[in-house]
PDB file of N, CA, C and O in Angstrom:
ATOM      1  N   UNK A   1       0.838  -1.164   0.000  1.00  0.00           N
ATOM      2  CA  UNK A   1       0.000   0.000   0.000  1.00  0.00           C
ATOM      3  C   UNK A   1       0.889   1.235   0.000  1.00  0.00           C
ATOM      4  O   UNK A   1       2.038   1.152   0.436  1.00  0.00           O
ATOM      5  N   UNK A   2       0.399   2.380  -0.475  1.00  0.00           N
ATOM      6  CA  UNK A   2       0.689   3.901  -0.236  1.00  0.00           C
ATOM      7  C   UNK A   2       0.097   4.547  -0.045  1.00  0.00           C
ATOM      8  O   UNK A   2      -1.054   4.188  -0.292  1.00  0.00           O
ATOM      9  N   UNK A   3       0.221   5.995   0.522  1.00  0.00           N
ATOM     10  CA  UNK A   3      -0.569   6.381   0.243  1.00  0.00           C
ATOM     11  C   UNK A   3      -0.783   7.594  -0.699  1.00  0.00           C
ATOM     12  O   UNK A   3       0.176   8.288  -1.039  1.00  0.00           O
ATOM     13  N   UNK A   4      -1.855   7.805  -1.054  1.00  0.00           N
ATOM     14  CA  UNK A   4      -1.637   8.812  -2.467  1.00  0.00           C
ATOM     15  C   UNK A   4      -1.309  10.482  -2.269  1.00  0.00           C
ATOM     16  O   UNK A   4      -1.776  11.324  -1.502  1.00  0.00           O
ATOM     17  N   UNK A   5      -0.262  10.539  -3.355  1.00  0.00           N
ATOM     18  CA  UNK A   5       0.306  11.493  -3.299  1.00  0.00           C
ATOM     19  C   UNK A   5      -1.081  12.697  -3.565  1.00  0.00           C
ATOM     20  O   UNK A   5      -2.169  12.474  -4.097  1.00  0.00           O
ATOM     21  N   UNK A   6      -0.587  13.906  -3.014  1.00  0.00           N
ATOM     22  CA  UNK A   6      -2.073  15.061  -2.622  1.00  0.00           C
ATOM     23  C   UNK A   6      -2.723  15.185  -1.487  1.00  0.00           C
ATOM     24  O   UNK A   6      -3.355  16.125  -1.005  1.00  0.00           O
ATOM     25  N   UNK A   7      -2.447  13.921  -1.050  1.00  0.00           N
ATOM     26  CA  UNK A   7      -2.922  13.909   0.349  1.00  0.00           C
ATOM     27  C   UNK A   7      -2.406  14.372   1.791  1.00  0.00           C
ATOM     28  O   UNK A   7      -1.646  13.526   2.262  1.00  0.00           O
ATOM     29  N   UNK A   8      -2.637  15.666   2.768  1.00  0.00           N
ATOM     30  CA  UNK A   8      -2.017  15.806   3.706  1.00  0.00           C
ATOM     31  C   UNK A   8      -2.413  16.058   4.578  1.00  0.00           C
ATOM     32  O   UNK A   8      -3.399  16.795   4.581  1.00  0.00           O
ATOM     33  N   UNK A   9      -1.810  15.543   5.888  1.00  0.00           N
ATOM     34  CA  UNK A   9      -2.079  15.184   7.392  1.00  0.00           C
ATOM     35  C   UNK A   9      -2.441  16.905   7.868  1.00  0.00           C
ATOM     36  O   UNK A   9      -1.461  17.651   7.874  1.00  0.00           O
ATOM     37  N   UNK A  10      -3.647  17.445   8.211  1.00  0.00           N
ATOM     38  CA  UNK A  10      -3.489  18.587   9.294  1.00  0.00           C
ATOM     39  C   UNK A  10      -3.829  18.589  10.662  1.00  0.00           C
ATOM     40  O   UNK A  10      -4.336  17.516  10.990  1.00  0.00           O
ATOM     41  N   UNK A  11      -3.729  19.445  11.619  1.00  0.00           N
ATOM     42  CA  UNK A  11      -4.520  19.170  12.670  1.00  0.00           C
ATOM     43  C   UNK A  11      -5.542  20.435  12.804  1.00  0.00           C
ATOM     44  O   UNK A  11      -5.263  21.628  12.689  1.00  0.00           O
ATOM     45  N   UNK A  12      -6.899  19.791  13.099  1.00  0.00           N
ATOM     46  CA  UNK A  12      -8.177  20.250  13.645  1.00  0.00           C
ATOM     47  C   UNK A  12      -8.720  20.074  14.867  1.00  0.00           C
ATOM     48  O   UNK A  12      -9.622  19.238  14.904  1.00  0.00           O
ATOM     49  N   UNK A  13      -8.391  20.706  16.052  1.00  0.00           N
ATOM     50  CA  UNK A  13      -8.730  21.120  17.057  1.00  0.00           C
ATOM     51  C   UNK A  13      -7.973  19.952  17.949  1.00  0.00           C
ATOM     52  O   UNK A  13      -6.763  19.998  18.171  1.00  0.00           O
ATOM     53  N   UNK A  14      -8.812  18.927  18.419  1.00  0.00           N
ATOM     54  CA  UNK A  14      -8.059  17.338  19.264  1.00  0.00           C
ATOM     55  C   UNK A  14      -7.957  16.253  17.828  1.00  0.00           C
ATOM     56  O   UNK A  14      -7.372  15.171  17.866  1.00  0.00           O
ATOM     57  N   UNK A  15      -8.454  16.646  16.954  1.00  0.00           N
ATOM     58  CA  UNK A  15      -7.889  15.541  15.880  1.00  0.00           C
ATOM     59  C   UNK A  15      -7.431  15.820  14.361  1.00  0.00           C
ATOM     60  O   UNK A  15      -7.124  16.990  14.131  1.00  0.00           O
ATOM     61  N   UNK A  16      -7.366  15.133  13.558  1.00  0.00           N
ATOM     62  CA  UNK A  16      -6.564  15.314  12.384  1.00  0.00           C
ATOM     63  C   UNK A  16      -7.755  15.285  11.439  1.00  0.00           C
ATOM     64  O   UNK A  16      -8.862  14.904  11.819  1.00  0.00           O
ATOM     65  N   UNK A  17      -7.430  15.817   9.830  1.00  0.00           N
ATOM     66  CA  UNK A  17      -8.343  15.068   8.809  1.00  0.00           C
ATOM     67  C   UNK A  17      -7.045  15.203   7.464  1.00  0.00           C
ATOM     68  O   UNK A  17      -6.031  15.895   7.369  1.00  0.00           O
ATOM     69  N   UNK A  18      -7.489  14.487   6.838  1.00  0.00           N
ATOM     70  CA  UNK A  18      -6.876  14.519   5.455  1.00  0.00           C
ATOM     71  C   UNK A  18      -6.906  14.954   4.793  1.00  0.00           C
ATOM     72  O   UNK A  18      -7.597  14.270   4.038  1.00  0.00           O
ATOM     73  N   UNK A  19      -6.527  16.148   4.099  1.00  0.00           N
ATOM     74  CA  UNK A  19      -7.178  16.953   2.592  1.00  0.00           C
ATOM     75  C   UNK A  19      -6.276  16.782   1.496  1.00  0.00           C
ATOM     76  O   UNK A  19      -5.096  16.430   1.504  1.00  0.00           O
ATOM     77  N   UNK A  20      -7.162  17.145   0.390  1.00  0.00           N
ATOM     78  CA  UNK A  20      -6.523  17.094  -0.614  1.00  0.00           C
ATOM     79  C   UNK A  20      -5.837  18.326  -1.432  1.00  0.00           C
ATOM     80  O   UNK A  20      -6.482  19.282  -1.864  1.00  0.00           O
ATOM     81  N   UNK A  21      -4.637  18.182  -1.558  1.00  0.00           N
ATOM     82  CA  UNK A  21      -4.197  20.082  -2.080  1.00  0.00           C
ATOM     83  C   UNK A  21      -4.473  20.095  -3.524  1.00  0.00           C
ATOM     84  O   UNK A  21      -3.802  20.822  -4.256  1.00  0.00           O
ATOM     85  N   UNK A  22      -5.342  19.400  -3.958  1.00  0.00           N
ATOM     86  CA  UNK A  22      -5.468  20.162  -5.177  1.00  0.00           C
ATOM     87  C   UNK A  22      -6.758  19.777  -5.529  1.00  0.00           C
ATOM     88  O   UNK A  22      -7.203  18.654  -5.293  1.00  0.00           O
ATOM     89  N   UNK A  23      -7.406  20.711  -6.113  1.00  0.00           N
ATOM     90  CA  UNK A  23      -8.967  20.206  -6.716  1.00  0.00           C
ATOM     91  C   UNK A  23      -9.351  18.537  -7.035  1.00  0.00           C
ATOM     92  O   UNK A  23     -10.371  17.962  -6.657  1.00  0.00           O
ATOM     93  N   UNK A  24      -7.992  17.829  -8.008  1.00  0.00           N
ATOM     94  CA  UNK A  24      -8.699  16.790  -8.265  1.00  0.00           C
ATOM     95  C   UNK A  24      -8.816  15.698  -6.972  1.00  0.00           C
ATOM     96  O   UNK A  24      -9.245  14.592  -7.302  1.00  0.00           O
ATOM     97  N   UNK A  25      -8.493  15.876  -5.577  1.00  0.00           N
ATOM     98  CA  UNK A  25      -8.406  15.110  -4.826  1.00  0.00           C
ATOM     99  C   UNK A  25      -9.315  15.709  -3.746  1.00  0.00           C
ATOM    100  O   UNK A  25      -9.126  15.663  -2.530  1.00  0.00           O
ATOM    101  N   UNK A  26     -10.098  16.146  -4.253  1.00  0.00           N
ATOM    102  CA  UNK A  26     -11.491  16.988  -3.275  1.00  0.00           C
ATOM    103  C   UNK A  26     -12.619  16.338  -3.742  1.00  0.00           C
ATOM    104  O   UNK A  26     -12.972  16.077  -4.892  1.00  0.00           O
ATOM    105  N   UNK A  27     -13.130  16.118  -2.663  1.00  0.00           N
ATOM    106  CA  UNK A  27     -14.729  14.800  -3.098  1.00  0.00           C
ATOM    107  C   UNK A  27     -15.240  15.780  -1.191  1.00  0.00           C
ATOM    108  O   UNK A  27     -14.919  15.483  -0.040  1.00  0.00           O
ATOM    109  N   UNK A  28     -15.987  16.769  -1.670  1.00  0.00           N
ATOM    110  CA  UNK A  28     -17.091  17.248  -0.710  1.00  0.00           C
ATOM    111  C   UNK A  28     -17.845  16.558   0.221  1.00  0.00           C
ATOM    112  O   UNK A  28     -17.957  16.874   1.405  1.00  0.00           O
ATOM    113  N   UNK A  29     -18.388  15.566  -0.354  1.00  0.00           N
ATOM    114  CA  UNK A  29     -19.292  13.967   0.345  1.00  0.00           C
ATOM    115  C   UNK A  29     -18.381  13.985   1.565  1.00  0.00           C
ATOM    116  O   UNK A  29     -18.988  14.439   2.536  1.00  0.00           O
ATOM    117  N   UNK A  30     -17.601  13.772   1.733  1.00  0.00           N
ATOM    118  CA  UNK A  30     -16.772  12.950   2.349  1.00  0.00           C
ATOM    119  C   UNK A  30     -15.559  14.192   3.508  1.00  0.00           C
ATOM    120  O   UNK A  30     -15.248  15.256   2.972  1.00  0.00           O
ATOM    121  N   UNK A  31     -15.072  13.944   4.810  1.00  0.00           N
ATOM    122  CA  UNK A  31     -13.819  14.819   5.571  1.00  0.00           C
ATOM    123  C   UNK A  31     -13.298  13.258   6.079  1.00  0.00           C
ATOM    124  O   UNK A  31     -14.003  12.398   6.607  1.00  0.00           O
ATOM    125  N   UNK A  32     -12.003  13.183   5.785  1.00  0.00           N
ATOM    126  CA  UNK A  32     -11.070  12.218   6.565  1.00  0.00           C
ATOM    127  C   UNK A  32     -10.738  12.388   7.785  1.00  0.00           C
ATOM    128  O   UNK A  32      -9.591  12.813   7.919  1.00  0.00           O
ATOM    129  N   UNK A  33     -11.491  12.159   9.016  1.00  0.00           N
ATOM    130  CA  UNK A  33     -10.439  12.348  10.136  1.00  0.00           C
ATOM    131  C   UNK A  33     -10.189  11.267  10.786  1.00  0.00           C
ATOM    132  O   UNK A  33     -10.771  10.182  10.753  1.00  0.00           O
ATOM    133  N   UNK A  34      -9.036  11.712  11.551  1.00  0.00           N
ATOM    134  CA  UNK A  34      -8.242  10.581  12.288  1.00  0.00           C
ATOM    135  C   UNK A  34      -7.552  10.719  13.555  1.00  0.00           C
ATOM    136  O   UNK A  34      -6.897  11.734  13.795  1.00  0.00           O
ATOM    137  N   UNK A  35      -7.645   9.867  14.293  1.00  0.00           N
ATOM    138  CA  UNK A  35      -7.774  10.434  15.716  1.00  0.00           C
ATOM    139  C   UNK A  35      -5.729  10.042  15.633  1.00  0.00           C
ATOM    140  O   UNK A  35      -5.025   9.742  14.669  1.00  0.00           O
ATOM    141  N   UNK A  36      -5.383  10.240  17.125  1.00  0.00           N
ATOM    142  CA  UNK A  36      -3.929  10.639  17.120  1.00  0.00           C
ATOM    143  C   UNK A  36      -3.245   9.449  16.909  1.00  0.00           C
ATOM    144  O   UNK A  36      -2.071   9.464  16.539  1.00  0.00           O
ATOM    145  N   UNK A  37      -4.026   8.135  17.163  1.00  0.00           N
ATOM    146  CA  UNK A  37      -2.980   6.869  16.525  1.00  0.00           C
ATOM    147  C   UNK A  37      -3.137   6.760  15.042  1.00  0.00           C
ATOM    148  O   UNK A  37      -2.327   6.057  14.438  1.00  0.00           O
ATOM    149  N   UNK A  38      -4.021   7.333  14.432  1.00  0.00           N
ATOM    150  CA  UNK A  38      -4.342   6.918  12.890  1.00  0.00           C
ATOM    151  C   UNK A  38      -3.269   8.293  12.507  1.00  0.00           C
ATOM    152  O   UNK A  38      -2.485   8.151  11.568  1.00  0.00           O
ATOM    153  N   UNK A  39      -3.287   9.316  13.116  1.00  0.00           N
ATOM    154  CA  UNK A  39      -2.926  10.067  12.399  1.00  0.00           C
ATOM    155  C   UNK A  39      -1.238  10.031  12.875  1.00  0.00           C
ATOM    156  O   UNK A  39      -0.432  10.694  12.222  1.00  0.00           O
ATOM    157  N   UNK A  40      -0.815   9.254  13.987  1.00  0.00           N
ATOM    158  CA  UNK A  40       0.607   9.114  14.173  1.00  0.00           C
ATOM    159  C   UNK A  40       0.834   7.781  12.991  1.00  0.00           C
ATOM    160  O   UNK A  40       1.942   7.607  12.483  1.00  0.00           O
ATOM    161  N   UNK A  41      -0.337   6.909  12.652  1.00  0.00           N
ATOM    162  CA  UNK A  41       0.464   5.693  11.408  1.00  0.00           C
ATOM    163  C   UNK A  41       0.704   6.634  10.197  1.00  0.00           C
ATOM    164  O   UNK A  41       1.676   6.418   9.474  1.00  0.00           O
ATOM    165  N   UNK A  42      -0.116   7.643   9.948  1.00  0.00           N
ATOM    166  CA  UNK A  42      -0.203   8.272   8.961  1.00  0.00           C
ATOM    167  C   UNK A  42       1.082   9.231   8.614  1.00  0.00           C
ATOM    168  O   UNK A  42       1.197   9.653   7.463  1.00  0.00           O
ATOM    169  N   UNK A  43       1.887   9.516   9.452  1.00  0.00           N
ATOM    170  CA  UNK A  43       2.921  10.567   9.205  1.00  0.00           C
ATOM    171  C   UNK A  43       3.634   9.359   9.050  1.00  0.00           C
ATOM    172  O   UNK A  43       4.113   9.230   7.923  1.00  0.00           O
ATOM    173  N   UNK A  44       3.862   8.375   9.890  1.00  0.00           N
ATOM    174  CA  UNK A  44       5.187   7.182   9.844  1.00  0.00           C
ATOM    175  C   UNK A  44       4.862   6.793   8.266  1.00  0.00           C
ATOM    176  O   UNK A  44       5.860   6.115   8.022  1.00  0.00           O
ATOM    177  N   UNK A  45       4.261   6.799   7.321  1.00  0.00           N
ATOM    178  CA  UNK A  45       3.796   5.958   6.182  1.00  0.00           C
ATOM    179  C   UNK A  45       3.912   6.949   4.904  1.00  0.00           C
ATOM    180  O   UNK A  45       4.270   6.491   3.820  1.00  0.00           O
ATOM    181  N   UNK A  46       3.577   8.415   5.077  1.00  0.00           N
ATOM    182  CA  UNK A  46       3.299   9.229   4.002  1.00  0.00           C
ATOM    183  C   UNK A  46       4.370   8.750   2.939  1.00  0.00           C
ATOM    184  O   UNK A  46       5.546   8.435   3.123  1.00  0.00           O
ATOM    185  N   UNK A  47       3.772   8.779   2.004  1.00  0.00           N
ATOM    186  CA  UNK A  47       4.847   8.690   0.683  1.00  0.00           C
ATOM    187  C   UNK A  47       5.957   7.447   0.826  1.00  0.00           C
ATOM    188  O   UNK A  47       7.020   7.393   0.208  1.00  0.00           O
ATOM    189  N   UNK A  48       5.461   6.457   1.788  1.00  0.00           N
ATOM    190  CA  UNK A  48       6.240   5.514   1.519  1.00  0.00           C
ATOM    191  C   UNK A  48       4.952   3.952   1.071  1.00  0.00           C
ATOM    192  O   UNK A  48       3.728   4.010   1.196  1.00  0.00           O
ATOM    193  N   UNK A  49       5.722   2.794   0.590  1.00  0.00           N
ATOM    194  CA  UNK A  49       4.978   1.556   0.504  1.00  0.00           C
ATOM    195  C   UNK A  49       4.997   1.011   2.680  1.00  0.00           C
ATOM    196  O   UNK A  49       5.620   1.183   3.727  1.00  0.00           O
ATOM    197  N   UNK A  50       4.053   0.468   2.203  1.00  0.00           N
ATOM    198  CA  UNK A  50       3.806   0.205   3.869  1.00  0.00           C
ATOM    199  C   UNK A  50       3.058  -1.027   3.559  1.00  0.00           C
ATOM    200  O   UNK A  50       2.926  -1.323   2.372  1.00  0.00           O
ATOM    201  N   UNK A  51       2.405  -2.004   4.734  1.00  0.00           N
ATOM    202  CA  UNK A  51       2.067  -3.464   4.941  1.00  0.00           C
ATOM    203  C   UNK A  51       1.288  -3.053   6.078  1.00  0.00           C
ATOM    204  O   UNK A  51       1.532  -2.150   6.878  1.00  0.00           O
ATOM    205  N   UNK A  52      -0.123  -4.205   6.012  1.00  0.00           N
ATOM    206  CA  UNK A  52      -0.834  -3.919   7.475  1.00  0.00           C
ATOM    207  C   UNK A  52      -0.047  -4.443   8.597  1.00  0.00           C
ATOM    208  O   UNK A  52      -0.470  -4.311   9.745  1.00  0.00           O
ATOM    209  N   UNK A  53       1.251  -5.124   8.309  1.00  0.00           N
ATOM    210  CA  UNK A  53       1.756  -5.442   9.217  1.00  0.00           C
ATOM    211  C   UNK A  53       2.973  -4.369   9.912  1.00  0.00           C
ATOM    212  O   UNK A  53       3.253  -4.316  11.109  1.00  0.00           O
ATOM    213  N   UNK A  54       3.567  -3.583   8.855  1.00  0.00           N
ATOM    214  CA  UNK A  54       4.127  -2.461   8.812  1.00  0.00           C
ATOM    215  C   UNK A  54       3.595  -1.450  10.253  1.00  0.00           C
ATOM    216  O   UNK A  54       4.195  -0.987  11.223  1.00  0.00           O
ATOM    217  N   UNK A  55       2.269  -1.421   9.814  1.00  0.00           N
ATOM    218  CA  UNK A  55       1.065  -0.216  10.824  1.00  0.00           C
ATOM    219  C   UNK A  55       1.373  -0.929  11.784  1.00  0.00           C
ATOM    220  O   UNK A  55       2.316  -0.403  12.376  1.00  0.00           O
ATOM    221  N   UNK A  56       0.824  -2.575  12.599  1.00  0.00           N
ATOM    222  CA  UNK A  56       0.832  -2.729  13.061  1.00  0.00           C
ATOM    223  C   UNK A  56       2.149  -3.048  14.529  1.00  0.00           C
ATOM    224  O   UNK A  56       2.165  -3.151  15.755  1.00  0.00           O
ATOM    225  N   UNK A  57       3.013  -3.089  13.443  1.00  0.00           N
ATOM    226  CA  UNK A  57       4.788  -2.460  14.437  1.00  0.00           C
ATOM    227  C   UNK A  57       5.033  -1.281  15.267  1.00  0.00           C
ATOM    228  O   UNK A  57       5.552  -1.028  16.355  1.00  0.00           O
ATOM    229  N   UNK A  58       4.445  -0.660  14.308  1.00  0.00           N
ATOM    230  CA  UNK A  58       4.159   1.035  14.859  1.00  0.00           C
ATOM    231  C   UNK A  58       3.227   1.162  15.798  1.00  0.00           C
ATOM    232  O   UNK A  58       3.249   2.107  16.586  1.00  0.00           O
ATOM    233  N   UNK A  59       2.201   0.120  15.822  1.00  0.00           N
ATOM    234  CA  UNK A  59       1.480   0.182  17.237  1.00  0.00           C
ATOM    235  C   UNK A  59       2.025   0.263  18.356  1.00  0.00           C
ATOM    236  O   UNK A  59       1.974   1.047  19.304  1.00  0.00           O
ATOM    237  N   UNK A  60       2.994  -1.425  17.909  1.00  0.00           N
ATOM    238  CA  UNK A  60       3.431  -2.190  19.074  1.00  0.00           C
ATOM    239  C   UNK A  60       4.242  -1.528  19.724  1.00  0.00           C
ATOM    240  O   UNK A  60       4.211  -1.505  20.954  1.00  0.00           O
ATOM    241  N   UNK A  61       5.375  -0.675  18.797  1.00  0.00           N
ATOM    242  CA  UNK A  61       5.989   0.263  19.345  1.00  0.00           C
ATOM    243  C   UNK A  61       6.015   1.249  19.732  1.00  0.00           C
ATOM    244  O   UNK A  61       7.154   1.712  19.806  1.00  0.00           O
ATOM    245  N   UNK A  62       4.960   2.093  20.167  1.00  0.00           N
ATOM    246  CA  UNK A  62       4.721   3.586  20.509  1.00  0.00           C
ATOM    247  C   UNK A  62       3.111   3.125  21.613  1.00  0.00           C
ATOM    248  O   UNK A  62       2.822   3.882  22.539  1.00  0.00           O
ATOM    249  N   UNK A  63       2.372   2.054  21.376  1.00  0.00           N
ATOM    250  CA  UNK A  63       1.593   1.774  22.562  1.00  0.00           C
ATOM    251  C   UNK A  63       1.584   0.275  23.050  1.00  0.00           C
ATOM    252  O   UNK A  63       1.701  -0.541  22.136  1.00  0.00           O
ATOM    253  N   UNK A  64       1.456  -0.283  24.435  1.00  0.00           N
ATOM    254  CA  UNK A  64       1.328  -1.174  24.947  1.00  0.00           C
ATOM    255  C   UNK A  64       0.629  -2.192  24.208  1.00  0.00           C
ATOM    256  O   UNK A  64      -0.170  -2.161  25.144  1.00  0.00           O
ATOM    257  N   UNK A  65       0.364  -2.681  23.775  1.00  0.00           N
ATOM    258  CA  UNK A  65      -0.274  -3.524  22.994  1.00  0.00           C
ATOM    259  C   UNK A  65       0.281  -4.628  22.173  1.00  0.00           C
ATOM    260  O   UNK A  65       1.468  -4.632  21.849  1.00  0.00           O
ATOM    261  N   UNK A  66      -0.777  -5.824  21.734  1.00  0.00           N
ATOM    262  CA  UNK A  66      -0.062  -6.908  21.860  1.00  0.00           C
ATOM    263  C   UNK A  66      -0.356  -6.717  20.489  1.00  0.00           C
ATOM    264  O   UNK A  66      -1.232  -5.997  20.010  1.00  0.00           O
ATOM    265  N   UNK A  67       0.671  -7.614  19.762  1.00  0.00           N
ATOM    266  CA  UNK A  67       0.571  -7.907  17.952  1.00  0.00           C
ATOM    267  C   UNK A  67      -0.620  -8.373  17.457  1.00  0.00           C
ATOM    268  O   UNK A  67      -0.765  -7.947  16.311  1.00  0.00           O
ATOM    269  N   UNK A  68      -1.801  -9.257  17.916  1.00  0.00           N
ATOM    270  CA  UNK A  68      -2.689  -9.634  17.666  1.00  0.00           C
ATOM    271  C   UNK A  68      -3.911  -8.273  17.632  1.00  0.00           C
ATOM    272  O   UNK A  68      -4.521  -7.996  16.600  1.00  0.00           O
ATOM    273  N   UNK A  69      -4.076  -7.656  18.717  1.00  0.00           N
ATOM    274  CA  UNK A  69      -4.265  -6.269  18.414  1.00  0.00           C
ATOM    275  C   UNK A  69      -4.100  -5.112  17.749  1.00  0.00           C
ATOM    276  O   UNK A  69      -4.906  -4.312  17.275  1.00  0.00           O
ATOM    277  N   UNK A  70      -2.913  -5.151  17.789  1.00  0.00           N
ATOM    278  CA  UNK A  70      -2.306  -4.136  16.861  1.00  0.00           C
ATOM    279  C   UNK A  70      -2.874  -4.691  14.705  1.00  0.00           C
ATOM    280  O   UNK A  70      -3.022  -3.818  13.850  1.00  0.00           O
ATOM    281  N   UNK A  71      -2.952  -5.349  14.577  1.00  0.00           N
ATOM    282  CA  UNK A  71      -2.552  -6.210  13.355  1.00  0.00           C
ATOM    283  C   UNK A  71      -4.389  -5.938  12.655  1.00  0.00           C
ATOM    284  O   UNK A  71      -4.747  -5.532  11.549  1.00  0.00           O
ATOM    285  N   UNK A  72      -5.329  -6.439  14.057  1.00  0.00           N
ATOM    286  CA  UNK A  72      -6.612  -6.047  13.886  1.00  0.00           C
ATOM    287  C   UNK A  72      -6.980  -4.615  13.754  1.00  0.00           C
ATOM    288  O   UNK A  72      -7.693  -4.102  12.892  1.00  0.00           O
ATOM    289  N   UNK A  73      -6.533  -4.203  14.492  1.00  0.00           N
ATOM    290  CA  UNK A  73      -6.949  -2.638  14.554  1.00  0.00           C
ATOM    291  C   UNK A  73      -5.780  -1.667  12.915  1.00  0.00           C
ATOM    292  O   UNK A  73      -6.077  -0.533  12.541  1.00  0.00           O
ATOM    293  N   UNK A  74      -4.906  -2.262  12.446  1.00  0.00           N
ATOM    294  CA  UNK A  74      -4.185  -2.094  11.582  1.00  0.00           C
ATOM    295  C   UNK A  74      -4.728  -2.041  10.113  1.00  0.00           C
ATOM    296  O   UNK A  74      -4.725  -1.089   9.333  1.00  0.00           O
ATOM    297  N   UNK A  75      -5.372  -3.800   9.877  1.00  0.00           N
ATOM    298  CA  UNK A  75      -6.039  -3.625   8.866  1.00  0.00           C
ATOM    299  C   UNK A  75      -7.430  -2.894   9.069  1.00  0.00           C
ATOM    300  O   UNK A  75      -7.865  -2.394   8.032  1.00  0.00           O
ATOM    301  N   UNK A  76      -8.262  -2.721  10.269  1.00  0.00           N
ATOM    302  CA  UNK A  76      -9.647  -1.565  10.273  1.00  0.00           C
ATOM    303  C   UNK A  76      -8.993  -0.353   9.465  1.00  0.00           C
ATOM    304  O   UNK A  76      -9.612   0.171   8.538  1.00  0.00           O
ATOM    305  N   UNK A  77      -7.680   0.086   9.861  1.00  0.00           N
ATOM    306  CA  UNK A  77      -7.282   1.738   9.510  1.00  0.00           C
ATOM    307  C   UNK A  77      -7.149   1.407   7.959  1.00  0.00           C
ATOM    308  O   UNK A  77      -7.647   2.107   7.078  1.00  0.00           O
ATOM    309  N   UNK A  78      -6.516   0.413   7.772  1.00  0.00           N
ATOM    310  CA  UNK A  78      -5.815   0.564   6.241  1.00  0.00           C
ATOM    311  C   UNK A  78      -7.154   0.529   5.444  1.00  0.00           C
ATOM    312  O   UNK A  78      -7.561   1.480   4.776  1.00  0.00           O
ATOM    313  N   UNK A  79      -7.741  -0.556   5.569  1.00  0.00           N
ATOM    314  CA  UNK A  79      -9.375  -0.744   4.400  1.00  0.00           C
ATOM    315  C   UNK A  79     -10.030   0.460   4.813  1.00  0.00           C
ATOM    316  O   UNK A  79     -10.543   0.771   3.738  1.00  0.00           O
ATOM    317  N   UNK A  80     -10.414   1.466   5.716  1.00  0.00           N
ATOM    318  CA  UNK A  80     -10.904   2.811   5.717  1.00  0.00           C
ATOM    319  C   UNK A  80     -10.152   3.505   4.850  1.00  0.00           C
ATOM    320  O   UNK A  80     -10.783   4.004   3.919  1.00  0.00           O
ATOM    321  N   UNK A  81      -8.758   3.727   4.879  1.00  0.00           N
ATOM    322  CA  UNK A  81      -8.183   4.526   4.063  1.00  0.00           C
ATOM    323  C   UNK A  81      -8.407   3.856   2.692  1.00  0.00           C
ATOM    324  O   UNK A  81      -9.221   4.418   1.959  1.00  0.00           O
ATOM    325  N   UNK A  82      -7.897   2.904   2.303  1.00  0.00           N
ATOM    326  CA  UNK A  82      -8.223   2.149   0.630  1.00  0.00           C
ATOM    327  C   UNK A  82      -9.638   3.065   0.329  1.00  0.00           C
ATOM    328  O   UNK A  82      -9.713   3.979  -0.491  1.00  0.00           O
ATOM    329  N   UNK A  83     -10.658   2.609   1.148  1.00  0.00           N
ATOM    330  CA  UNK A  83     -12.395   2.788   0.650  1.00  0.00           C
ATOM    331  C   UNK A  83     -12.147   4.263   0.838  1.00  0.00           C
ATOM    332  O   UNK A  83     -12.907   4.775   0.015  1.00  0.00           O
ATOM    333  N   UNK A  84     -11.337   5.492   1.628  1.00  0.00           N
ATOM    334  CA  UNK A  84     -11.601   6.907   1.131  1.00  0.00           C
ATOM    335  C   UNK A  84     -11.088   7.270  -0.016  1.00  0.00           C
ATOM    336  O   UNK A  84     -11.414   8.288  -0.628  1.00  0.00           O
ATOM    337  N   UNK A  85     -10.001   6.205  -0.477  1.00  0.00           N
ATOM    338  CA  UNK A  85      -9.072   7.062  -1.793  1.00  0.00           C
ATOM    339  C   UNK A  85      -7.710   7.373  -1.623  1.00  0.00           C
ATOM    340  O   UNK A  85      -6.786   7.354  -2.437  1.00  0.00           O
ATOM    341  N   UNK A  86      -7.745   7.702  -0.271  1.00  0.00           N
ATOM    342  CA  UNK A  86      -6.273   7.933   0.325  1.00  0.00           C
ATOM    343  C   UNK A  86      -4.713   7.193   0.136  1.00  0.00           C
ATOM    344  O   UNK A  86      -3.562   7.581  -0.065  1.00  0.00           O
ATOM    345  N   UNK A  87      -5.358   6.014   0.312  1.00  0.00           N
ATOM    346  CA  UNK A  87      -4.728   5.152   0.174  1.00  0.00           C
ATOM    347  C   UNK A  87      -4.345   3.920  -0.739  1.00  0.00           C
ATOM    348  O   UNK A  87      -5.145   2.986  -0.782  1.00  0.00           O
ATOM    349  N   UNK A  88      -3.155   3.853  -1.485  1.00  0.00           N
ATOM    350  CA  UNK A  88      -3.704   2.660  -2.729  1.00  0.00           C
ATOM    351  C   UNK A  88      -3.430   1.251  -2.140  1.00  0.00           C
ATOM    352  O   UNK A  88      -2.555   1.025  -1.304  1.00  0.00           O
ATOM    353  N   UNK A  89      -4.204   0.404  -2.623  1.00  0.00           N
ATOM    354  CA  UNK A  89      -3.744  -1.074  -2.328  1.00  0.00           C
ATOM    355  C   UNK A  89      -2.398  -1.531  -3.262  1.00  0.00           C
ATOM    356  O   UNK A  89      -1.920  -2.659  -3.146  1.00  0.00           O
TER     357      UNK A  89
END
């Protein structure tokens, strides 16, 4: 996975959303936000190839949590991002 270039991390008040800097990556329907672990996988990943297992390291390492957790809650983030656009498979 990557994620797609146009896309960038801001912060909005206690959480993050995703925008797109240029018209063709603006879809109105829709605001990406992401609370501070989605949006801490999200800076570790920008513009690089990444693995749900990738995310899920980055759990293990920055919160208590066990790999079986991390790995679940890893692929929830990644298939949200795929289904906004954000992200390519």
């Amino acid at each position: 996975m990557k994620t797609v270039e146009g896309f960038r991390l801001r912060p909005l008040g206690a959480e993050f959303i995703v925008t797109g800097e240029s018209i063709k990556q603006v879809n109105f329907n829709k605001m990406i936000s992401l609370n501070e672990s989605a949006a801490y996988l999200w800076r570790e990943v920008e513009g690089k190839d990444f693995t749900v297992e990738d995310l899920a390291r980055l759990l293990v390492e920055r919160y208590d949590i066990d790999m079986e957790t991390a790995t679940k809650d890893s692929a929830a983030i990644a298939e949200k991002w795929v289904e906004a656009g954000i992200v390519e498979a």
